[in-house]
matplotlib code that plots the C-alpha trace (Angstrom):
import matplotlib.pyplot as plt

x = [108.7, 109.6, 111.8, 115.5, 116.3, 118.3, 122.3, 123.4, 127.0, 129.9, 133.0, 136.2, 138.9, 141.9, 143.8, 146.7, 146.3, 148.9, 148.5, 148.5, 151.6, 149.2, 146.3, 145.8, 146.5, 142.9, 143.7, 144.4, 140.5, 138.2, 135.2, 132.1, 129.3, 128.4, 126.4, 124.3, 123.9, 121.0, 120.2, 117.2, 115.4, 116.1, 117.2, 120.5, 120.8, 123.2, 123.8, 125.5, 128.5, 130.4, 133.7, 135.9, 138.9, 141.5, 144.5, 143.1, 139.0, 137.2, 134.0, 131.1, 128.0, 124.7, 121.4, 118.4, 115.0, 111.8, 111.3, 114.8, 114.2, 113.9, 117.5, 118.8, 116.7, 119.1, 122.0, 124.0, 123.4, 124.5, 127.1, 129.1, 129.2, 130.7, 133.5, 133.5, 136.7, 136.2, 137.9, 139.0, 137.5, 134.9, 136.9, 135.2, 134.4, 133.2, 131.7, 132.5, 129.7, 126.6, 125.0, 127.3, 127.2, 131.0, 132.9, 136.4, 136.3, 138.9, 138.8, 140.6, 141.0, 143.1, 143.7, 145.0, 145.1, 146.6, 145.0, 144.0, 142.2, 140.1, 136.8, 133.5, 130.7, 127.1, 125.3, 122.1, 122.6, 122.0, 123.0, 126.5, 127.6, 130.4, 131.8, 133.3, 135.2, 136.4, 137.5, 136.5, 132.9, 131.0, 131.6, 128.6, 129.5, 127.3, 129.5, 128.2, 131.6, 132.1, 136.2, 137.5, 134.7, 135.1, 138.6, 137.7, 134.2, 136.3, 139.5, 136.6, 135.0, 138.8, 139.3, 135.7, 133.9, 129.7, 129.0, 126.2, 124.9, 122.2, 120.7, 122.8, 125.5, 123.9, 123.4, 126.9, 128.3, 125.9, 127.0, 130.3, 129.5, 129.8, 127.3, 126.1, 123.2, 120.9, 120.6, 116.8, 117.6, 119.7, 117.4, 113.9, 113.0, 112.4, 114.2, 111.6, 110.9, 111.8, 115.4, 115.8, 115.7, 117.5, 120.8, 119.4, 118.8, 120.0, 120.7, 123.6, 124.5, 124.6, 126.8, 129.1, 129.5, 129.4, 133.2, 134.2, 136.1, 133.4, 131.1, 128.1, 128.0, 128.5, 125.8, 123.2, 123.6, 123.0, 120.1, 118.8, 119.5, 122.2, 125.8, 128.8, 129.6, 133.8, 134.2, 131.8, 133.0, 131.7, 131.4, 128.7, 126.1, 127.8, 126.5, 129.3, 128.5, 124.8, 124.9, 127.9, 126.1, 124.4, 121.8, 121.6, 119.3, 116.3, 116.7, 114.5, 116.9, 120.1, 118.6, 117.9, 121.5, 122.9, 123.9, 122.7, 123.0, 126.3, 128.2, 126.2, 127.6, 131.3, 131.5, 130.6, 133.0, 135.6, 135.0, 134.9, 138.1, 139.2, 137.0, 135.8, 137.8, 136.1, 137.1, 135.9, 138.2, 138.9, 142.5, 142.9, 140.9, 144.5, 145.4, 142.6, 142.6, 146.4, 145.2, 143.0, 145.2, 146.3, 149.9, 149.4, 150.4, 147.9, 149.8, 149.8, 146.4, 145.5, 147.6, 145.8, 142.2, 143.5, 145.1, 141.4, 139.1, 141.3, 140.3, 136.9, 136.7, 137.7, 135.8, 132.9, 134.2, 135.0, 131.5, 129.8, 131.9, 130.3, 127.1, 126.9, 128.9, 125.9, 123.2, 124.5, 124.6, 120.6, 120.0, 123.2, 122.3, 125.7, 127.0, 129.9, 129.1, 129.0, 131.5, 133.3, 135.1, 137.3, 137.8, 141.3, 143.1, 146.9, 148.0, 151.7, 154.1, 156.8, 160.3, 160.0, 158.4, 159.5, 163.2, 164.7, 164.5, 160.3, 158.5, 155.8, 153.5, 150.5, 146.7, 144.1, 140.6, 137.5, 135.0, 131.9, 133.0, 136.2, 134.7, 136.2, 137.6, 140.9, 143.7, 147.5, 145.2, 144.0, 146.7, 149.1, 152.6, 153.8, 157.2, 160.3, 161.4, 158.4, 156.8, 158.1, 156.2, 157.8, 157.2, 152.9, 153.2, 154.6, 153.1, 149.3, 150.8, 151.6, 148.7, 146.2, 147.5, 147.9, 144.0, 142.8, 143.4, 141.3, 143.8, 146.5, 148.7, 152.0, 153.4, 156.6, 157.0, 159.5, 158.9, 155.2, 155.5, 155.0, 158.4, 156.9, 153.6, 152.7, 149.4, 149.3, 148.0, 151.2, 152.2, 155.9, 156.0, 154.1, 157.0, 159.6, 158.0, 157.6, 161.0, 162.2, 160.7, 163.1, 165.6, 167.3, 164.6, 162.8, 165.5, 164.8, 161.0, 157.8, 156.6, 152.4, 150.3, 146.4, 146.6, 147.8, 151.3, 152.1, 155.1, 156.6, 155.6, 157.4, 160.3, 161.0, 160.5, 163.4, 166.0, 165.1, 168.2, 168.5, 168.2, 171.0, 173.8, 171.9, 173.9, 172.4, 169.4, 166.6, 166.5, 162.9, 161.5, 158.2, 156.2, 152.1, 149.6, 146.2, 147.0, 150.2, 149.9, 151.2, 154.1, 154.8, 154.8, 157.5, 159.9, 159.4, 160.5, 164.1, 164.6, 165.9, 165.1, 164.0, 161.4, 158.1, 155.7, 152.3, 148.5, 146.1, 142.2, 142.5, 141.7, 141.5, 141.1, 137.7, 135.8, 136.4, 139.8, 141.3, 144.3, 146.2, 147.0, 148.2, 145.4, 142.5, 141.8, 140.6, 138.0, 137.4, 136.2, 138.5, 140.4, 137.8, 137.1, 137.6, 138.7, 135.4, 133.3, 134.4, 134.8, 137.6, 136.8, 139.0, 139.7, 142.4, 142.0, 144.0, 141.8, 143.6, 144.3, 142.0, 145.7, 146.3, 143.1, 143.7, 147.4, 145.8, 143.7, 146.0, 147.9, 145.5, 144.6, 148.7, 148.8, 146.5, 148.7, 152.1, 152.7, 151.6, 152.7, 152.8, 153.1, 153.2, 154.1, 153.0, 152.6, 151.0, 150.1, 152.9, 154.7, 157.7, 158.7, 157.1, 157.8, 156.5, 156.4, 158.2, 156.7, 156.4, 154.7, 157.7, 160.2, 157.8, 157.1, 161.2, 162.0, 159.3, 160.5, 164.0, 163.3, 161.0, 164.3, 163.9, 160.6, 159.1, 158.3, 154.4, 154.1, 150.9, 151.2, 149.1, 149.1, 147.2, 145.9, 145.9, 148.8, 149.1, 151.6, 151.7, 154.4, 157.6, 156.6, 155.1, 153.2, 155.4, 158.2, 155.9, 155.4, 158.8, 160.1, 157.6, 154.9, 151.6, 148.6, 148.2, 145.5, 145.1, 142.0, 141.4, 140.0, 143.3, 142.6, 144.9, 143.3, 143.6, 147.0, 147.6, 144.7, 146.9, 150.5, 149.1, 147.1, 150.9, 152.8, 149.9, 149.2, 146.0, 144.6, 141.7, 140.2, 139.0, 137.2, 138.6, 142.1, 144.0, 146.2, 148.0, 150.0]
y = [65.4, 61.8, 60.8, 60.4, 56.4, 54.8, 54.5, 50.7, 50.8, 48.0, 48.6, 46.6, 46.0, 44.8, 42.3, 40.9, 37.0, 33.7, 33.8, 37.5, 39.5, 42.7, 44.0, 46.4, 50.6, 51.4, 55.1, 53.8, 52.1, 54.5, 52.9, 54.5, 51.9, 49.0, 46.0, 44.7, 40.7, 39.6, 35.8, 33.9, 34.9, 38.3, 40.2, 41.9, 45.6, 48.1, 51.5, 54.5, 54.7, 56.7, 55.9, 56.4, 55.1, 54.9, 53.6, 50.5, 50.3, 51.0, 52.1, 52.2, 53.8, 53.4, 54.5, 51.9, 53.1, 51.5, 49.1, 47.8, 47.3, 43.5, 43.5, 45.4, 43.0, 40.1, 42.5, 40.3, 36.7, 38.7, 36.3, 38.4, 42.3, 43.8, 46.6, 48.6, 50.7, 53.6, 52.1, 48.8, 45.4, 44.8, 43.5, 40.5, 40.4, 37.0, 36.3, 32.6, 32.2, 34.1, 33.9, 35.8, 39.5, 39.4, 37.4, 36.8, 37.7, 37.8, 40.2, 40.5, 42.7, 41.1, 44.4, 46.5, 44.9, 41.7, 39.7, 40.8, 39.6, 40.6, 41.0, 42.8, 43.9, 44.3, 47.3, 49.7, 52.8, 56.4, 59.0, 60.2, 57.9, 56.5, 59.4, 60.9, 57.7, 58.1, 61.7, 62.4, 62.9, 65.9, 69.7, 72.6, 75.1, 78.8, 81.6, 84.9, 85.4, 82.9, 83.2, 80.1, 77.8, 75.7, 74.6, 73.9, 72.1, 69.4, 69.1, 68.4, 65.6, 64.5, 64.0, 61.9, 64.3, 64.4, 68.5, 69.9, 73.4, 75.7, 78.7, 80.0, 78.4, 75.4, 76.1, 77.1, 73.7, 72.1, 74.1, 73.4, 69.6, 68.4, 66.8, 68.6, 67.9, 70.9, 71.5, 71.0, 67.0, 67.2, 69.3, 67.4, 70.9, 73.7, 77.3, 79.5, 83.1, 84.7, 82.6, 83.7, 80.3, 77.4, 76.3, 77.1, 73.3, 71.2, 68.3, 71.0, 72.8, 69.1, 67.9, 70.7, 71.0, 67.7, 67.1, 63.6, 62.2, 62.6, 59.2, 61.1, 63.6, 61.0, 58.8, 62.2, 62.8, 59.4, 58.7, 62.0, 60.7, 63.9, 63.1, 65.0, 68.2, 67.8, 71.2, 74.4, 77.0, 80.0, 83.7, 86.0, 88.6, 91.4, 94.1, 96.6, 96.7, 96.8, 99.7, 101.7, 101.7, 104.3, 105.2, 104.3, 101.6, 101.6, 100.7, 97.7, 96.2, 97.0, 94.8, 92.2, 91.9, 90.9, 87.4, 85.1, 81.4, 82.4, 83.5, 81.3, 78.4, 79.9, 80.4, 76.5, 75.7, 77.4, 76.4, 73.2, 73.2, 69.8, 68.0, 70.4, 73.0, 75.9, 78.3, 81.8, 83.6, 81.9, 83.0, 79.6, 76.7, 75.6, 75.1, 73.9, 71.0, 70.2, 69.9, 67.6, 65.3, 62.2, 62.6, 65.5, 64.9, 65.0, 68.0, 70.0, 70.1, 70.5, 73.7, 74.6, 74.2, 76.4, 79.3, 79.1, 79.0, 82.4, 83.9, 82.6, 84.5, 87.7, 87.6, 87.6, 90.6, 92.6, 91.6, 92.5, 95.4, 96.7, 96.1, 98.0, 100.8, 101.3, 100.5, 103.2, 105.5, 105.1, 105.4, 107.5, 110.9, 112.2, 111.1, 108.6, 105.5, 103.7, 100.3, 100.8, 98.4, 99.2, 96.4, 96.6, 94.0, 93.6, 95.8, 95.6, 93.6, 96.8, 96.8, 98.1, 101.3, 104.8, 103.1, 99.3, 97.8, 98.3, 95.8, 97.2, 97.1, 98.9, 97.7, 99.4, 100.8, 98.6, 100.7, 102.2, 105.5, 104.9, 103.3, 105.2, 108.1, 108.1, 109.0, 107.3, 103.9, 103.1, 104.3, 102.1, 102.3, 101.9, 102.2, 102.2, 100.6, 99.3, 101.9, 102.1, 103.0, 106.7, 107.1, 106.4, 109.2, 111.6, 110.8, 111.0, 115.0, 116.1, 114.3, 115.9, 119.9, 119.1, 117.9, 120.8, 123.5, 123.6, 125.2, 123.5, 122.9, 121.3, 120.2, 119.1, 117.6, 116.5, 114.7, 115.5, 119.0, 121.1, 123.0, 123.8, 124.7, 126.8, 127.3, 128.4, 127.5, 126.0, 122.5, 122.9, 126.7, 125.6, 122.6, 125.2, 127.7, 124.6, 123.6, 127.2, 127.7, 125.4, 123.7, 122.0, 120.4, 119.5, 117.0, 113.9, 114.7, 113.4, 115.8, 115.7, 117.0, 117.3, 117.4, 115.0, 114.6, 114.8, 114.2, 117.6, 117.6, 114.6, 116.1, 118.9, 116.9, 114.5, 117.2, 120.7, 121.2, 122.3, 126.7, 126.2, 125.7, 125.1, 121.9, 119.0, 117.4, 117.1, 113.7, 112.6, 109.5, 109.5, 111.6, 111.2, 112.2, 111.6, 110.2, 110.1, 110.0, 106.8, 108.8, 111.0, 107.6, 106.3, 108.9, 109.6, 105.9, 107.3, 109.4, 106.7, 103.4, 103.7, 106.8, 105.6, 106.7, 106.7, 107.5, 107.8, 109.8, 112.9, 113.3, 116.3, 116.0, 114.5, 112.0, 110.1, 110.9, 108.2, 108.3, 105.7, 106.6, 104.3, 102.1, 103.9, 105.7, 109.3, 109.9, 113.4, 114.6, 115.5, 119.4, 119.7, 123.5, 125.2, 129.2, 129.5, 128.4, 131.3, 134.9, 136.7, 139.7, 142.8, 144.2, 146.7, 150.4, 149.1, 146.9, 144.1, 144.3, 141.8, 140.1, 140.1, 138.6, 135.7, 135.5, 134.7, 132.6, 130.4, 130.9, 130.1, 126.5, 125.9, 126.2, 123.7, 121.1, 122.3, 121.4, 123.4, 125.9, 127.0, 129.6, 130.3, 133.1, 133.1, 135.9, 135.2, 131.9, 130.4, 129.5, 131.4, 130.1, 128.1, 127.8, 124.3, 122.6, 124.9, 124.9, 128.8, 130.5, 133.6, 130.7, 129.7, 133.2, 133.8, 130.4, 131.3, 134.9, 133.2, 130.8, 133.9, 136.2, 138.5, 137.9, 138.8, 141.9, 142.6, 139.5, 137.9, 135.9, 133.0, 131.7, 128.0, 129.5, 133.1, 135.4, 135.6, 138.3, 141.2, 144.2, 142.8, 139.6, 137.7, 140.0, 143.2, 140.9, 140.1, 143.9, 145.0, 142.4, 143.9, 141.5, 143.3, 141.4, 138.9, 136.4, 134.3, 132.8, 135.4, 134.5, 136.0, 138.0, 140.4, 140.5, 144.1, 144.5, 142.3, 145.3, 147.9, 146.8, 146.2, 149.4, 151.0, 149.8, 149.4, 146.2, 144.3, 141.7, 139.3, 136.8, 134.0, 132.7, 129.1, 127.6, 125.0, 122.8, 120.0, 117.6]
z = [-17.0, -16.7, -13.8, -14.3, -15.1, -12.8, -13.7, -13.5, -12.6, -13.1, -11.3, -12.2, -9.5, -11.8, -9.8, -11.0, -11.3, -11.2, -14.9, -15.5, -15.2, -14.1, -15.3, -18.3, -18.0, -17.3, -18.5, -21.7, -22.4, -24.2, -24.1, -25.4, -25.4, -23.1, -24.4, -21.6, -22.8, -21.8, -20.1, -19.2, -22.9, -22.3, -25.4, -25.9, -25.2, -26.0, -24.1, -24.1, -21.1, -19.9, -17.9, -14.6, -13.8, -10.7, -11.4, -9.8, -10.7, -14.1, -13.7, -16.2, -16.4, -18.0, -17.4, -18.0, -19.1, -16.8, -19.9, -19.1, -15.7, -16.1, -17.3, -14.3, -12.2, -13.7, -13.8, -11.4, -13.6, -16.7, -18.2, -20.1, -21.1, -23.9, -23.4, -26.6, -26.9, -29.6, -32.6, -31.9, -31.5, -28.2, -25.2, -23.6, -19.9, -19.0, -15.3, -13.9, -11.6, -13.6, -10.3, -8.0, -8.0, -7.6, -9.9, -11.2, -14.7, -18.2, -20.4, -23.4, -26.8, -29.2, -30.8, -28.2, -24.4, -23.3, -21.4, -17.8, -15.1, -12.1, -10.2, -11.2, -9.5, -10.8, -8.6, -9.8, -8.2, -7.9, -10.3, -9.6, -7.2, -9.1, -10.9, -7.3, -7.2, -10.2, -10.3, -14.2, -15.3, -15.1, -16.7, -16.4, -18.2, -18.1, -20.4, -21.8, -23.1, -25.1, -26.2, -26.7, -26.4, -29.3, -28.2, -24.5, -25.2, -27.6, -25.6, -22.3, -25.0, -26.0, -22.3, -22.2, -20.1, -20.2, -20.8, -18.8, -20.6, -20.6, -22.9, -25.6, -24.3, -25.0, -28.4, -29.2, -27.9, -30.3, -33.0, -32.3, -32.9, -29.1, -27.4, -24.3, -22.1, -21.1, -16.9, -17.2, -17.6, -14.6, -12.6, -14.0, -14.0, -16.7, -16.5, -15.1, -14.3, -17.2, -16.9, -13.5, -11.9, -13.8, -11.6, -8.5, -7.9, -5.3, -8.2, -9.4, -6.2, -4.2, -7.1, -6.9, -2.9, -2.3, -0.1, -2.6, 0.7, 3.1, 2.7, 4.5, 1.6, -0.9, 0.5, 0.7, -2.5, -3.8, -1.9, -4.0, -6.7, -7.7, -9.3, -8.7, -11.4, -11.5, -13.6, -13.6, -16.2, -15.7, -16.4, -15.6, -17.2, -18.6, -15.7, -16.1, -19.9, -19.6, -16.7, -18.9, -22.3, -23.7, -23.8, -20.2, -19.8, -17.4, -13.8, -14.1, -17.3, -15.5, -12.5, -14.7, -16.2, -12.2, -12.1, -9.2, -10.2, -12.0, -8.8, -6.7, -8.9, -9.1, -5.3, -4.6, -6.6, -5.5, -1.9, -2.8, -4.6, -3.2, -5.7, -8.2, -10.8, -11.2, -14.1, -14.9, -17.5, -21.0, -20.8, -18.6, -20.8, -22.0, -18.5, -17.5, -20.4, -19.7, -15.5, -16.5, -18.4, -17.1, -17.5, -15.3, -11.6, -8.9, -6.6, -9.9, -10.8, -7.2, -7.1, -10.3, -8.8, -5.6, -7.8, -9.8, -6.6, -5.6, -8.9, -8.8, -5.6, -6.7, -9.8, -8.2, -5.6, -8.5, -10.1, -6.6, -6.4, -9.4, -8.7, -5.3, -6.6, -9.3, -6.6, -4.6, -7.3, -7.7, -3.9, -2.2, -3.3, -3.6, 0.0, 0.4, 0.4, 3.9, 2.5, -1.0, -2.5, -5.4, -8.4, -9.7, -12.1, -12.6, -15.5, -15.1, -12.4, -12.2, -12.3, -8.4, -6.6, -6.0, -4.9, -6.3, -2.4, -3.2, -5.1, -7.2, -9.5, -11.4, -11.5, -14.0, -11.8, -13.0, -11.4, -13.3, -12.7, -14.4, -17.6, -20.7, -18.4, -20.4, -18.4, -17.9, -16.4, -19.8, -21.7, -24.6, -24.4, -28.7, -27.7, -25.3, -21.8, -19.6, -17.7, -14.1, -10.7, -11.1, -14.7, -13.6, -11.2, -13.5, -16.9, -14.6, -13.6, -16.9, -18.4, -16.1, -16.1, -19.8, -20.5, -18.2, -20.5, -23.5, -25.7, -27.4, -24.7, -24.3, -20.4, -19.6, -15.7, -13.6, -10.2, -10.9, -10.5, -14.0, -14.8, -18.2, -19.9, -22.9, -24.6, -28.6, -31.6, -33.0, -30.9, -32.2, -30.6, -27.3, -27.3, -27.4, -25.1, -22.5, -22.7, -22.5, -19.2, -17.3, -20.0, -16.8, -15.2, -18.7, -19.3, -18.5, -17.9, -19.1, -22.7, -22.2, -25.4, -25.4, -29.1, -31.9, -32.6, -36.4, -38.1, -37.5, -34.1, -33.6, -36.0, -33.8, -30.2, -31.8, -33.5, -30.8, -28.4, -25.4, -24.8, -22.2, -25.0, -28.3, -29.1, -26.2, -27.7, -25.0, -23.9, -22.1, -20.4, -21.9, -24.7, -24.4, -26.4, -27.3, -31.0, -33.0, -37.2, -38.6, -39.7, -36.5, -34.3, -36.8, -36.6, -33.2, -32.0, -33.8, -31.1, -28.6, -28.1, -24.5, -25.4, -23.9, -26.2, -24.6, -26.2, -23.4, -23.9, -22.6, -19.1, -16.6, -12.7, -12.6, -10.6, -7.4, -5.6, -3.3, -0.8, 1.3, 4.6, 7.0, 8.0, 5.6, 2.7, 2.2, -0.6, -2.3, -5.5, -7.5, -7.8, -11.3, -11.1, -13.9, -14.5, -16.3, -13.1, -11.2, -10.6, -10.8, -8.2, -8.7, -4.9, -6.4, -7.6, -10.8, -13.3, -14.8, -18.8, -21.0, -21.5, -17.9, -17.3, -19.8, -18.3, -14.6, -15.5, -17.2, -13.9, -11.8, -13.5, -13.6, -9.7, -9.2, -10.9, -8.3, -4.9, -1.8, -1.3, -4.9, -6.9, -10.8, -12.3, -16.4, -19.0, -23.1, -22.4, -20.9, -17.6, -17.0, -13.4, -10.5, -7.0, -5.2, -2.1, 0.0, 3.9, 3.9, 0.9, 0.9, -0.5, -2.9, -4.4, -4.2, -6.7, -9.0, -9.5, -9.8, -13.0, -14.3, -14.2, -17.0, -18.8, -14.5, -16.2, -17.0, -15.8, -13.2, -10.5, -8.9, -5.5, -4.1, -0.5, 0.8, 1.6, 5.0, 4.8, 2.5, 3.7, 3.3, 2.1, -0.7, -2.2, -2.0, -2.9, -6.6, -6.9, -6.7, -9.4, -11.3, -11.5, -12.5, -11.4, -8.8, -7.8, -4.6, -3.2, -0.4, 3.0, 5.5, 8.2, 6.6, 2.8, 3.6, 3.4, 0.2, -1.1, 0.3, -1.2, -4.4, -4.6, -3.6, -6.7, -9.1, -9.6, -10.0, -7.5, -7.9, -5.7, -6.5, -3.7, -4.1, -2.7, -4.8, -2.0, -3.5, -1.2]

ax = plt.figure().add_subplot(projection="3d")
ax.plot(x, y, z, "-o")
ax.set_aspect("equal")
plt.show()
């Protein structure tokens, strides 16, 4: 490949004169060619330009092929060189001494400029040494999404900037009717390995990191030949896309699709944010175009090129995030992972936290292992008041117990503890059964379906009233569902204008678990186990019914979703009371057999953890109000004596081998 031709720079130092009341707004010249006159029997040439401008110096640029270098030889005796503004008539610059590489000269353009006057200067050098002075030239832009491209690739030509491009990125540009050079006539070199290598060149990295107030930089990368690159646009391979598709790609593709010269690119940029915008989300072209406008002060488009190099930073964390969560999924074998870091992005600024002195605010989880896990972080809110920091918490409680049964299920929460769950075949009836199991605490709680709601779902949710006096209509914060019907969502927004109405995919506890505590995090799986993963293991002389059965485990996977200590006491498919939080596990056990009151009869039990105690306490307490069978995890020292009671009053107990603590 041939060697770059030099570029033959004028500069023009407007200077007002005795005759000139000041010189000419160089911001307002749009010159697009330069017409080299030629003296001494040399021929006339005319060139492609581009141009810089200070508020004080106008520089233009041209590069001269080797044939021309006779011309640049006589540069400084040209008499005269035509500006050519796009649209107008040339503007004249004559030199007074053709022989002095620094004359006074008069320019005119009897269209457009008045007269003005000043000095030029004649000087061949390097590539990019002039556009740093000028602070407009050069734009590299790399995209694989390509949103908005059209619009930023002609507001970048409007603004007169040269477009540096490679790949299919290059090709759209040129589709999109804007001329764009391709990195390999920068470089001087070809991409190579398979694509691998094509920015990783000092003529792009030198031109981006190069500090534009530091003369030693300047001078290195002129006497290389390199010119600055102003503006590198840039996003990067789509890695989570490639490692998340199915079906899963190989291990050798998925290494492929991680970006190098993308990030390398993006984090020069960004450090060198001084003289160079760097730009990785299409959301901010607009902004970008408007920074770069003249009528835009200089401390604003600085503060714009600081707030980008912050997000230039963190979209390549997030990126490398992803790529060493996946790594360690090939090479980790299950054990936790010696440095995580977790990719999040800004869902929602909150109305505040838990309490209004706490600012808040909600971020979605960008992690692999979250990609199309459903749940209350990818859900769509068609209707209400914004979502507060409490309503997350609560809506993620009754969403989760609601997804972990397989029947139709409907869960009604309140301070993410469930006060109400039924499971039947009818959505309306599991509705009413819900709400019958605590009417108090259900109002103002958060109604969770793992089923569609239809329009006479969403009929009955707006018109049932409350079992406490059969006139209050239940008022909630949020409804959320899987789906709605076009017709159910309608006529539930009727119920009040503040409803949140939520659609979120399913989700039961799954996956990674994380935990602030002061200073760290804890990490666990999540609770995910299931009442068909187990055993239930009769230690009793009485056998439990097939109905009890079914009753404990439905128990069982509702106790899981209460605080420690809990307890839930159900009976066909439905919670009739629940005791939560409590510090001993008696109090528990005595709340729950409170809200059950009547229905306690032929009723079973479920505890989180062991009874410690048996005579006289929790057990014999459950016994006596007549609950029938009981099932804790087993494991006390005194397993025995729950046996023993039980065996007394003829009821049923079951282990289950497994504990279910929730703090």
């Amino acid at each position: 490949m041939c060697a770059p031709s030099p570029l033959t720079t004028i500069q023009v130092k407007l200077q007002p004169g005795n005759d000139n009341p000041g010189p000419a707004s160089p911001s307002a010249i749009a010159i697009d060619r330069f017409r080299l006159c030629g003296t001494r029997g040399k021929r006339d040439a005319e060139l492609p330009c581009s141009i810089n401008r200070t508020p004080s110096i106008v520089l233009i640029m041209a590069h001269l092929s080797a044939s021309m270098s006779s011309t640049v030889g006589v540069a400084a005796g040209t008499r005269s060189a035509f500006l050519r503004p796009s649209g107008s008539s040339p503007i004249v610059a004559r030199f007074a001494d053709p022989k002095a590489a620094r004359s006074t000269f008069h320019s005119v353009d009897t269209k457009t400029y008045r007269p003005t006057f000043g000095t030029a200067k004649f000087a061949s050098l390097p590539r990019g040494a002039v556009a740093a002075q000028a602070g407009k030239g050069r734009a590299l832009l790399s995209l694989s999404d390509k949103t908005n491209l059209d619009m930023l690739v002609k507001g970048l030509a409007e603004l007169g900037y040269e477009i540096i491009s490679t790949g299919g990125t290059h090709s759209a540009i040129e589709k999109a009717g804007v001329p764009v050079k391709q990195v390999a006539e920068v470089t001087g070199f070809p991409e190579m390995l398979d694509g691998r290598v094509k920015t990783l060149h000092p003529a792009i990295h030198g031109g981006i990191l190069a500090i534009r107030d530091s003369k030693s930089h300047m001078d290195a990368i002129a006497s290389h030949n390199i010119e600055p690159i102003d503006l590198v646009i840039v996003n990067l391979y789509p890695f989570r896309q490639t490692v998340t598709s199915t079906p899963t790609p190989s291990f050798e593709d998925c290494v492929e699709n991680i970006d190098i010269g993308g990030p390398a690119m993006i984090r020069a940029a960004a450090k060198n944010m001084g003289g160079v915008a760097v730009v990785v989300d299409p959301s901010d072209y607009a902004e970008l175009l408007t920074s770069l406008h003249p009528s835009t002060d200089a401390a604003t488009a600085a503060a714009f090129k600081k707030k980008m190099a912050w997000k230039a930073f963190q979209h390549c964390s997030s990126y490398d995030a992803q790529v060493s969560e996946w790594m360690w999924s090939q090479v980790g074998e299950g054990a936790p992972a010696p440095m995580m870091t977790v990719p999040l992005q800004l869902k929602e600024t909150l109305r505040y936290g838990e309490n209004p002195h706490q600012p808040a605010a909600f971020y979605s989880d960008l992690s692999l292992r979250e990609f199309e896990a459903g749940g209350v972080g990818n859900s769509v809110v068609h209707w209400g008041k914004e979502m507060s920091y409490n309503n997350y918490l609560d809506a993620n409680a009754a969403y989760e117990c609601c997804s972990d049964y397989d029947a139709a299920t409907c869960v009604i929460v309140k301070h993410t503890n469930p006060c109400g769950i039924a499971s039947k075949g009818d959505l309306k009836e599991a509705y009413r059964l819900a709400v019958k199991a605590d009417p108090i605490s259900a109002f103002g709680g958060i109604v969770a379906f793992n089923r569609e709601v239809d329009f006479e779902l969403a009929k009955e949710i707006r018109e049932f009233r409350s079992p406490t006096d059969d006139e209050t209509r239940m008022f909630y914060e949020i409804v959320i569902a899987p789906s709605y019907t076009a017709e159910g969502l309608e006529h539930l927004k009727g119920k009040s204008k503040n409803l949140r109405i939520v659609e979120a995919k399913t989700r039961a506890p799954s996956g990674l678990s994380l935990r602030q505590v002061a200073g760290g995090w804890l990490q666990q799986s999540a609770d995910s186990l299931q009442p068909s993963e187990i055993e239930f293991k009769v230690v009793s002389e009485k056998q439990p019914t097939e109905q009890e059965l079914k009753d404990l485990k439905f128990a069982w996977t509702a106790v899981k979703h209460v605080k420690s200590n809990a307890i839930t006491i159900a009976k066909n498919d439905k919670l009739l009371g629940m005791g939560s939080g409590q510090p001993n596990r008696v109090n528990s056990v005595r709340i729950a057999l409170e809200k059950a009151a009547d229905e306690v009869k032929g009723s079973v039990l479920a505890s989180d953890a062991f009874f410690p105690f048996s005579w006289g306490d929790s057990v014999e307490i459950a016994c006596q109000a007549g609950v029938t069978a009981v099932a804790h995890p087993g494991g006390s020292l005194r397993d025995q004596e729950a046996v023993d009671v039980c065996n007394k009053y003829g009821v049923a107990l079951v282990v289950t081998g497994h504990r279910h603590f929730r703090h």
